[in-house]
N, C-alpha and C positions, 0 to 999 in steps of 0.2 A: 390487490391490484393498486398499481399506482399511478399519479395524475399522466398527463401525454408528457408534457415537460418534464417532468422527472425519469420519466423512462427513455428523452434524447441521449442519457451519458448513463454508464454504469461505473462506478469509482468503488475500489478496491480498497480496505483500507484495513490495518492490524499489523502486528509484530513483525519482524525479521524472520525468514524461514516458515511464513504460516502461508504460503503458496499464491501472492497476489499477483507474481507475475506467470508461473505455471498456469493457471485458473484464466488469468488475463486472457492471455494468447489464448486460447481452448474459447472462451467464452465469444471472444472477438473475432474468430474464426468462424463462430457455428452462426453469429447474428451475420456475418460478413459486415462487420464494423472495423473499424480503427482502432489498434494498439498503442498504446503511449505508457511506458516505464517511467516514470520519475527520476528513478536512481538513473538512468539509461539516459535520458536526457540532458538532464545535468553532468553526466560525465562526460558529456557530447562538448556541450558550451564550454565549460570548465578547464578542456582541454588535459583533465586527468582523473585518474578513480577517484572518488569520496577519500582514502584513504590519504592519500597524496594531496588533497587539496585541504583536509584538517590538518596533516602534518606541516603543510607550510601556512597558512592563512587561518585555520582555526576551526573549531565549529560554528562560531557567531558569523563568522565568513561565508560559510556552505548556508546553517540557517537563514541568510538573509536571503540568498541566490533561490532558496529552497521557497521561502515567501513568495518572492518575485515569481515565479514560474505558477505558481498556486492560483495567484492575480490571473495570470497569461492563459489558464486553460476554464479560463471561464468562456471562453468563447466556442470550446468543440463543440462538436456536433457529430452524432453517432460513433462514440467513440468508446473504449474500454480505456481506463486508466488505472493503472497497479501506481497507486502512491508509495511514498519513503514511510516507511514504519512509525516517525517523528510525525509528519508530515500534518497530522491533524492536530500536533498542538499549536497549528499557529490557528487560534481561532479566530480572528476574523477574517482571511482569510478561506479557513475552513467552510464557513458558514455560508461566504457568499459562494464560492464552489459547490458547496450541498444542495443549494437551490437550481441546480441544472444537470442533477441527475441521481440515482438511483443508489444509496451509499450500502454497500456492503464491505461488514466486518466480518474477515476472515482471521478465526480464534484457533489457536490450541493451547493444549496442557504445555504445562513448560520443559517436564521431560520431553517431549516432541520435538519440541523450539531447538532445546540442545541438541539433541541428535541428528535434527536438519541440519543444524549447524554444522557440525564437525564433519558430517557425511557431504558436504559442500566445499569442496576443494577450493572455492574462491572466495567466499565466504569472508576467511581472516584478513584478503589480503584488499577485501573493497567496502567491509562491514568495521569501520577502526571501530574501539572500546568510545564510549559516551561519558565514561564514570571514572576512566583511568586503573581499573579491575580490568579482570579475562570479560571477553565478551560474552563466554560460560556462566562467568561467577553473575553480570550485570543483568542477567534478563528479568530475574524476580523482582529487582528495585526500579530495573523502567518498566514493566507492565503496570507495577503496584501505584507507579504516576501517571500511566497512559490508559490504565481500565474505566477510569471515570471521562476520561475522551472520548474515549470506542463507543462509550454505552450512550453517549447524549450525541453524539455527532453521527450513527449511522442509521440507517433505515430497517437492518436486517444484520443480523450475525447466524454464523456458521461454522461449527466446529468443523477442521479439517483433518483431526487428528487417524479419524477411521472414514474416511472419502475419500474416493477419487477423484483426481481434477475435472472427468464426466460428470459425478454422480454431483458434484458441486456447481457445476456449470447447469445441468438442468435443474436443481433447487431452484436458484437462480432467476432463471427463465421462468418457473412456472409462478415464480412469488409476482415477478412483473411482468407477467399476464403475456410474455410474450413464445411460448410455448410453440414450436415448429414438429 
């Protein structure tokens, strides 16, 4: 069980393709809370996909925008937020967002991760490469730099590899205490 203020927000946080924003929605429907995408937001303000916005401005450009917005949801309130896969290595940032709610890391194998991928038809054209590789080939070297993020910045991990977005959404629930 977790404190009451930790349990105002629940923040989604892990890889590309490990279900933050499937789980979101599902999760944020059954509390009847608020949905917030990260990626989804940011393509809002930005005025174009992730994809289109590293190809002309950069990643240091998204990254900073991606900080700033991190800053900005520190103030929700009953809300589900599916973060950008990156998202938690801006840690400070992170940390002051960690203090107003509920972190959960949703994990899978990497054969998984791939296969979400490519079975994602939109995937290549909103997810660009980070490393300048296939976004295939980069998933082993950015977990192998985001695992020691996951494991110190969430409250709770979950493999998604054999769950369902339900079976996920009530772990969830019953880890914080809030069980219907």
């Amino acid at each position: 069980m977790f404190s009451q203020q930790k349990s105002t927000n629940i923040i989604l946080t892990g890889f590309r393709g490990t279900g933050k924003t499937t789980v979101g929605r599902a999760l944020a429907s059954r509390l009847r809370w608020g949905f917030l995408d990260m990626d989804e937001l940011l393509t809002q303000r930005l005025g174009a996909s992730i994809a289109e916005v590293v190809a002309r401005q950069g990643w240091p450009f998204f990254r900073q925008a991606e900080a700033r917005l991190l800053e900005e949801l520190q103030t929700m309130w009953h809300t589900v937020l599916a973060t950008g896969g990156g998202a938690i290595e801006h840690q400070r940032e992170w940390q002051q967002l960690r203090r107003y709610g509920l972190v959960v890391w949703l994990d899978a194998e990497i054969a998984t991760i791939r296969q979400r991928l490519l079975d994602d038809p939109y995937s290549g054209q909103q997810r660009p490469s980070l490393t300048g590789h296939a976004v295939q080939d980069e998933i082993g070297m950015l977990l192998e730099r985001r695992i020691p993020f996951y494991q110190a910045g969430s409250d709770l991990r979950l493999a998604t590899d054999n769950n369902t977005p339900e079976q996920l959404v009530s772990q969830i629930l019953q880890v914080a205490g809030m069980n219907s």
